[in-house]
Every structure is written in C-alpha cells, then in structure tokens.
MARLO-654299 format. One record per residue: residue number from 1; chain; y, x, z of N, C-alpha, C in turn. Coordinates in steps of 0.1 Angstrom, whole numbers, m for minus. Example, Ala and Ser with C-alpha at 12.3 -4.5 7.8 and 13.67 -1.06 7.14 Angstrom:
<pts>
1 | A | m57 | 132 | 78 | m45 | 123 | 78 | m33 | 132 | 78 .
2 | A | m22 | 128 | 71 | m11 | 137 | 71 | 0 | 129 | 79 .
</pts>
This chain:
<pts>
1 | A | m12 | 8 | 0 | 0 | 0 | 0 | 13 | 9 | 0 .
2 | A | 10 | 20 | 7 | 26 | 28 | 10 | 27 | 34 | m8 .
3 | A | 16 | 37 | m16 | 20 | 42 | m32 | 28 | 31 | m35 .
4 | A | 24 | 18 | m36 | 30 | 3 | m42 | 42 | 2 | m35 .
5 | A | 42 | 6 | m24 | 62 | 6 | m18 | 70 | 18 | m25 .
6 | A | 61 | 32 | m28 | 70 | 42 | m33 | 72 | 41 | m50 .
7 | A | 66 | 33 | m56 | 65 | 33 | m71 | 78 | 23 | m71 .
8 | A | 79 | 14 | m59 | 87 | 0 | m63 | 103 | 7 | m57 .
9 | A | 104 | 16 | m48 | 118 | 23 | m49 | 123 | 32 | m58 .
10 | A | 113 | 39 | m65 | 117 | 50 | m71 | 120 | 39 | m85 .
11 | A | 113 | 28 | m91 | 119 | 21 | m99 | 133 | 15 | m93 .
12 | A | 132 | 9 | m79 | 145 | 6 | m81 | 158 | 12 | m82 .
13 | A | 157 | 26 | m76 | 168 | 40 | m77 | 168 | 34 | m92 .
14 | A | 157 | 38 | m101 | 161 | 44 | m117 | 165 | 33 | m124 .
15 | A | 163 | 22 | m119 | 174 | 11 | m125 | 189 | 14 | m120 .
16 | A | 185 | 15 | m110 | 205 | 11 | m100 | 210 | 27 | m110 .
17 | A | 208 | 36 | m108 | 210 | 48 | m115 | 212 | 45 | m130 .
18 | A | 203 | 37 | m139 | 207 | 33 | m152 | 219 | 27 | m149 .
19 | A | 218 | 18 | m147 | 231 | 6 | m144 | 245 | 12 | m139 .
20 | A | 244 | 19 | m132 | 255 | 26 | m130 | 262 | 36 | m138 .
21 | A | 255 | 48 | m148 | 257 | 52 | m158 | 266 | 40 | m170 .
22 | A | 256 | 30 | m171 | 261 | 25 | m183 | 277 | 18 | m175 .
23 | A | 276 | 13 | m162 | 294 | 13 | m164 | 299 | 22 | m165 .
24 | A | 298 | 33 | m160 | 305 | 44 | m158 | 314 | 49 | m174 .
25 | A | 296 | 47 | m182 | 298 | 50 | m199 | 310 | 36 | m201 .
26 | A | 311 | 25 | m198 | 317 | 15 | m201 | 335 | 18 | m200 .
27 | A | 334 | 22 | m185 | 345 | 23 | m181 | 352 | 37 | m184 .
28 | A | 348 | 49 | m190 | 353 | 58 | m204 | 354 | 48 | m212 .
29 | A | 345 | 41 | m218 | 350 | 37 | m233 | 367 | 27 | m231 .
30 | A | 361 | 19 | m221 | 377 | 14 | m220 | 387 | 20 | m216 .
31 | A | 386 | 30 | m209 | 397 | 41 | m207 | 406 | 46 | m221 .
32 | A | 391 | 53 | m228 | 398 | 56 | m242 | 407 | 48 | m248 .
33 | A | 400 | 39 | m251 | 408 | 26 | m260 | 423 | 21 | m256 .
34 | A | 421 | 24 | m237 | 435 | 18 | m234 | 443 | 34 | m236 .
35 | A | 437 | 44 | m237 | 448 | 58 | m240 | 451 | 56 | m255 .
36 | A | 444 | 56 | m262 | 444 | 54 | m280 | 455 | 38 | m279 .
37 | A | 454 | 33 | m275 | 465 | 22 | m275 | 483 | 26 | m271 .
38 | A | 483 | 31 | m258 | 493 | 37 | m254 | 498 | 48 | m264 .
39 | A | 492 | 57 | m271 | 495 | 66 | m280 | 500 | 57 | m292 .
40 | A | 496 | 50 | m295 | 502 | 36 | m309 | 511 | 31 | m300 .
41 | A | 513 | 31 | m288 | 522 | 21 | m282 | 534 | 29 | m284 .
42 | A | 534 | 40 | m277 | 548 | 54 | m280 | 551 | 57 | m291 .
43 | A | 546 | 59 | m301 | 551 | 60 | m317 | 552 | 46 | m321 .
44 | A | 551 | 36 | m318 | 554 | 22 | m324 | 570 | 20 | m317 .
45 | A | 568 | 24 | m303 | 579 | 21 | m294 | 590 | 26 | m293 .
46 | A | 590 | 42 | m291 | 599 | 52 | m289 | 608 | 59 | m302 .
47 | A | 594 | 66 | m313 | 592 | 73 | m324 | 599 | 60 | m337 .
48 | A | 592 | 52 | m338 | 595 | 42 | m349 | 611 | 30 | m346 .
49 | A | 609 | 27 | m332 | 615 | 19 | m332 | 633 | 24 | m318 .
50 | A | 628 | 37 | m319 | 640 | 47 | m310 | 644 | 35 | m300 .
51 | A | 633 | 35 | m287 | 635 | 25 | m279 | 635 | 34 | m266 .
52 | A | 647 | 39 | m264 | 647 | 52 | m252 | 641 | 44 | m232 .
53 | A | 646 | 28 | m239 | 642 | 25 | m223 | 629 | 24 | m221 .
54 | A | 620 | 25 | m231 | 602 | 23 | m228 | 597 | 35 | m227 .
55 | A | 603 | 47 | m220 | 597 | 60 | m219 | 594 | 62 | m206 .
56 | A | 597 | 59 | m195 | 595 | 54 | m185 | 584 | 45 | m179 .
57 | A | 581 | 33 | m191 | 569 | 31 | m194 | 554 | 39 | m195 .
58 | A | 558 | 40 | m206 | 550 | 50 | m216 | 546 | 68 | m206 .
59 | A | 555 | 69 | m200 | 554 | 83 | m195 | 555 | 86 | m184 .
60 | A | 548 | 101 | m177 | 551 | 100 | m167 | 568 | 105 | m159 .
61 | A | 571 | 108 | m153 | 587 | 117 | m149 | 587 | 129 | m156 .
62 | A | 577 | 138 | m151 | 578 | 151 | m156 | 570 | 154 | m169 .
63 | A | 569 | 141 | m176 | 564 | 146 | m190 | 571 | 158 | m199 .
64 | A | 563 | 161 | m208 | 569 | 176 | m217 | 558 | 173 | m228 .
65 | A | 566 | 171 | m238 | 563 | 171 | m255 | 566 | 187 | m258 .
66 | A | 555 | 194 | m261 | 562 | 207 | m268 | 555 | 202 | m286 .
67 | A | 567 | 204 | m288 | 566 | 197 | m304 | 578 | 212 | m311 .
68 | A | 563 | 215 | m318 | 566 | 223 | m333 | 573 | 237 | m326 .
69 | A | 572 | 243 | m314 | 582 | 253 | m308 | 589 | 249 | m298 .
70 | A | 591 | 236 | m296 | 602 | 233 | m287 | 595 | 229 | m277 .
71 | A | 601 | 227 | m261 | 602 | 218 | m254 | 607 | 206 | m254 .
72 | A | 606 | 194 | m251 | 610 | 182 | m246 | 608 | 177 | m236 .
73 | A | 618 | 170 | m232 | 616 | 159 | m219 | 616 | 148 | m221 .
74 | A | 618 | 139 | m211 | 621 | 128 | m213 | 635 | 125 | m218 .
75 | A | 643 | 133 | m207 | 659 | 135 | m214 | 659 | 136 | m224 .
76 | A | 657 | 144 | m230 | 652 | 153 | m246 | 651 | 143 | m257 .
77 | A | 641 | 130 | m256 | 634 | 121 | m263 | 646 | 112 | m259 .
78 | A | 652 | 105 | m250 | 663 | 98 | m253 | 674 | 99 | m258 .
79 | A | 675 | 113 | m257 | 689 | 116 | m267 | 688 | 118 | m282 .
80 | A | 672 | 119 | m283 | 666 | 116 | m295 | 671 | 105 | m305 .
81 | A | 664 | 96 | m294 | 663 | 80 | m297 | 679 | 71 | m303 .
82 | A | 690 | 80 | m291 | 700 | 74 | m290 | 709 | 81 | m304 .
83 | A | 706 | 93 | m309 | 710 | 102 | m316 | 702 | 91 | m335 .
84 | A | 690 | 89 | m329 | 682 | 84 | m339 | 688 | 71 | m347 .
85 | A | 695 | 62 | m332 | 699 | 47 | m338 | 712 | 50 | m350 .
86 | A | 721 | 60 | m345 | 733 | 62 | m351 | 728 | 63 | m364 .
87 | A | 719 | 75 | m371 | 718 | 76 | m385 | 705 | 68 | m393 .
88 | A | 703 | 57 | m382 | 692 | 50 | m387 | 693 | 38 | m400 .
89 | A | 690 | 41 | m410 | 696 | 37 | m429 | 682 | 27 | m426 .
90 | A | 674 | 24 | m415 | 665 | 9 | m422 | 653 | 13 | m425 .
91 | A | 646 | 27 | m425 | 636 | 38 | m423 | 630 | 33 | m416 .
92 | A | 618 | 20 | m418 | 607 | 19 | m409 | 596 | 33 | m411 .
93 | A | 597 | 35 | m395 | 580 | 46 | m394 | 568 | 40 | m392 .
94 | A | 560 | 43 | m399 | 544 | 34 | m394 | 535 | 45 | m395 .
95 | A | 526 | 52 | m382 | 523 | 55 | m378 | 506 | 55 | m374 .
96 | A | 496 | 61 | m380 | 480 | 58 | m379 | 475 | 70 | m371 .
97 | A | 469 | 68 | m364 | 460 | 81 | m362 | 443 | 81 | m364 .
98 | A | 439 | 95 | m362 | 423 | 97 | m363 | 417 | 108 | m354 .
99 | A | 421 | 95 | m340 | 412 | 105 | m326 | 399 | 110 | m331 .
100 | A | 398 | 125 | m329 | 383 | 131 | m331 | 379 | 139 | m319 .
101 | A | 385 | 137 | m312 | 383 | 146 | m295 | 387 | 139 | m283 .
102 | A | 379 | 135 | m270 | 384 | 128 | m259 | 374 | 133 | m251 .
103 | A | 377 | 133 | m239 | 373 | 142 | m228 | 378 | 131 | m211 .
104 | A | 374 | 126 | m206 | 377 | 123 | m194 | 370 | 128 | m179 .
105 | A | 383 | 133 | m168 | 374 | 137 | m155 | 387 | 132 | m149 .
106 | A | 381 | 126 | m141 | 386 | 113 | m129 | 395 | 105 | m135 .
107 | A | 409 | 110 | m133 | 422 | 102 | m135 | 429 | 108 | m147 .
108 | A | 421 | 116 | m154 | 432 | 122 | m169 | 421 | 126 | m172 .
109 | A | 429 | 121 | m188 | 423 | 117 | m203 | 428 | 129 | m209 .
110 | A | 424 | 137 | m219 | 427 | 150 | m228 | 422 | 137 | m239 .
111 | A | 431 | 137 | m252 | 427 | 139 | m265 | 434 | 145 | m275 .
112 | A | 427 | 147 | m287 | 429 | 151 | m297 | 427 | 141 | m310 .
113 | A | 442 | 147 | m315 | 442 | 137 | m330 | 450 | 139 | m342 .
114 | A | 451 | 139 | m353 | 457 | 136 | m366 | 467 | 124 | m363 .
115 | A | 479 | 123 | m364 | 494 | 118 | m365 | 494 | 117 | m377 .
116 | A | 494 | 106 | m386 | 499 | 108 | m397 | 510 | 91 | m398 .
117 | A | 525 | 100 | m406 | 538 | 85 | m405 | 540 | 90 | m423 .
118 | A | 542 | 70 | m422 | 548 | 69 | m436 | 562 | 67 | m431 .
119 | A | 572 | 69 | m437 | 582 | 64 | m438 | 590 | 55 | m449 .
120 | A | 594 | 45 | m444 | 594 | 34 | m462 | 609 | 29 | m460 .
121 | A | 611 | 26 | m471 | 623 | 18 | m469 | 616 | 4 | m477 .
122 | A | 619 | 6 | m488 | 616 | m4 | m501 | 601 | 1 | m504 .
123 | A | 599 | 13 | m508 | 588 | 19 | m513 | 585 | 32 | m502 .
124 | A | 574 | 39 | m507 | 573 | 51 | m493 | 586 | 60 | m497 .
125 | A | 591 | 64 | m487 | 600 | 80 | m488 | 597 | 91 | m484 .
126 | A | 586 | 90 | m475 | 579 | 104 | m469 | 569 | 97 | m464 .
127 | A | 557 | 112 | m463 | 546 | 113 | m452 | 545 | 123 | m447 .
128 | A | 542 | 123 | m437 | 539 | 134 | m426 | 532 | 132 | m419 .
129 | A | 522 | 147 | m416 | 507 | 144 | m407 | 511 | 160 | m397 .
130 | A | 507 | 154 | m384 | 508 | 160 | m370 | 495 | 165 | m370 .
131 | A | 491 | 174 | m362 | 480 | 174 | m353 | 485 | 179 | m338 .
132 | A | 477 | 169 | m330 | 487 | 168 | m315 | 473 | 163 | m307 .
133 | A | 478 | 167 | m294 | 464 | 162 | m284 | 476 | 162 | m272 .
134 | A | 471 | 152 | m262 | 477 | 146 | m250 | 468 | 149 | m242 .
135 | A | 476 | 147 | m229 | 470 | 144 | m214 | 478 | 132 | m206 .
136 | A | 465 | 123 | m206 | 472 | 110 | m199 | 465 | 107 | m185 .
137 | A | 477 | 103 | m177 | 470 | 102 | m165 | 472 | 89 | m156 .
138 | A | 465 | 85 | m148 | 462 | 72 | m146 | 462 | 66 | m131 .
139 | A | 478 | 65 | m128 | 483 | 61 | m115 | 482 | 45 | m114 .
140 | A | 478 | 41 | m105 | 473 | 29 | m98 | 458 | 21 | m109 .
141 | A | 465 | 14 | m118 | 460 | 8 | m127 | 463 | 13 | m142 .
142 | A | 479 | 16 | m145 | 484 | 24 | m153 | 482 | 40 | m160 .
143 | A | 481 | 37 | m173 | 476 | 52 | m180 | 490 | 55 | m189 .
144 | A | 495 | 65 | m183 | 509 | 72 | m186 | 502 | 87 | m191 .
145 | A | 515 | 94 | m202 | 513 | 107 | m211 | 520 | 114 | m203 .
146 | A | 511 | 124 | m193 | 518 | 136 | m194 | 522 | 147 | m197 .
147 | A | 516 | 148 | m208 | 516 | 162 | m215 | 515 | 157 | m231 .
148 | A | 523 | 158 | m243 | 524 | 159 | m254 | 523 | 174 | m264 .
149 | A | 512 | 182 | m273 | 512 | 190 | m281 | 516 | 180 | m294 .
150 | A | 523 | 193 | m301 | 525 | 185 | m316 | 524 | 196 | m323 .
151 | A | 520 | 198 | m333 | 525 | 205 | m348 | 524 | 204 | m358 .
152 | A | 529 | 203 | m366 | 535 | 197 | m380 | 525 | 202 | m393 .
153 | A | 518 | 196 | m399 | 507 | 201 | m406 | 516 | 202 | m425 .
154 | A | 514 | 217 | m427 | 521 | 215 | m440 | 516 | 203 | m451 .
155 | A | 525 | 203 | m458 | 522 | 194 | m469 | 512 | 198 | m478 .
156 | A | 499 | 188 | m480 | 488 | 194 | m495 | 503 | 189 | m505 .
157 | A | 499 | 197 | m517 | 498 | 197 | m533 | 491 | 190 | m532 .
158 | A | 496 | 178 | m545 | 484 | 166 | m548 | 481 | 169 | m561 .
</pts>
C-alpha cells in the first residue's frame, strides 16, 4: 500500500509541476505581447503623433534612449515632440516592427527588434528601418521602457 501512496504523490508533484510551468509559460507570453504593445504604443504615441505628455506613461523617470550616438531623456524626447509639432507639414509616421529576440527574469523584459516607419503624406515620402532592443520594467501592474538602443540601418539599393 505505501508503493500506491508513493506512485499517487509523485504523480501528483508532476502534475502540480506541469501546471505551473504552463502558467508561468502563459504568463511570459502575456508579458511579451503587453511589452510588443507598449513599444507600438510609443512610436504610435510619442514618435508619430509627438505626444510629449504620454511619456510618463509609456516610460520610466530615468529612461535613456541612446539613439544613433546620442543620449536622450525624457526631457530630450519632449523637446523633440514640441520642436516636432512646429515643423509638422501632415507627415503621418506608421511604424511596424519584427520582434526576433525576448528574454524575461522577474520584473524586466530585454527585447530585440527591426523598426521599420513609412512616412506618407499623399503617397510614401520615406522609409526607414532601426534595429533597437529595449528594457522594460514592470512596476505594480504596469510595463514601462527603461532603456531604449536604436540604430539606424543604411538604406538597400533596390
């Protein structure tokens, strides 16, 4: 009788053990999805639509974008925005990406990805493709960027 008590816990560990894995696996995948969202959320929000008050949203305090050589801040990115509305001629940005790298341990997300913006008025006027990877981190309920890489991928010849 004591085999048929030990066969019947060690099945139940290796369920409770499955089971727990698969949220764990669940709860990465939803992690990702809501970071890949937030990253469409800041170039829809900030980038496209030079919306300086949703950075505070979107980010944490001591965020830093080092884009192409530079530093930025948050300051940085609003004087962007505010600099951006002045010479803004009607230049919708639309903005795709192609996450190929994600990594999570506890409360921050690392990924990596392809940026690529059309810019159109009537018809396209430009494209340009990034390659950039983030660190997003995840206070209370909220997944905020604290760390932006960017660099600017030359143009192919077509």
């Amino acid at each position: 009788m004591n085999h048929v008590i030990k066969v019947f816990l060690v099945t139940i560990l290796t369920l409770t053990s499955c089971v727990n894995q698969k949220e764990k696996s669940n709860d990465n995948k939803e992690d990702f999805v809501a970071v890949e969202t937030l990253v469409q959320n800041i170039f829809d929000d900030i980038w496209g639509a030079k919306n300086e008050a949703l950075i505070t949203k979107y980010h944490t305090d001591d965020f830093v974008l080092l884009e192409h050589g530079e530093v930025w801040t948050n300051d940085t990115i609003a004087n962007w925005c505010k600099q951006a509305k002045l010479r803004d001629k009607g230049i919708k940005r639309i903005n795709s990406f192609d996450f190929f790298k994600a990594k999570k341990e506890g409360h921050r997300i690392w990924m990596a990805y392809h940026n690529n913006a059309t810019f159109k008025k009537d018809s396209i006027i430009r494209q340009l493709e990034w390659l950039e990877s983030i660190v997003a981190v995840k206070k209370d309920t909220v997944w905020k960027l604290e760390l932006m890489h960017s660099t600017r991928v030359p143009r192919r010849p077509n």
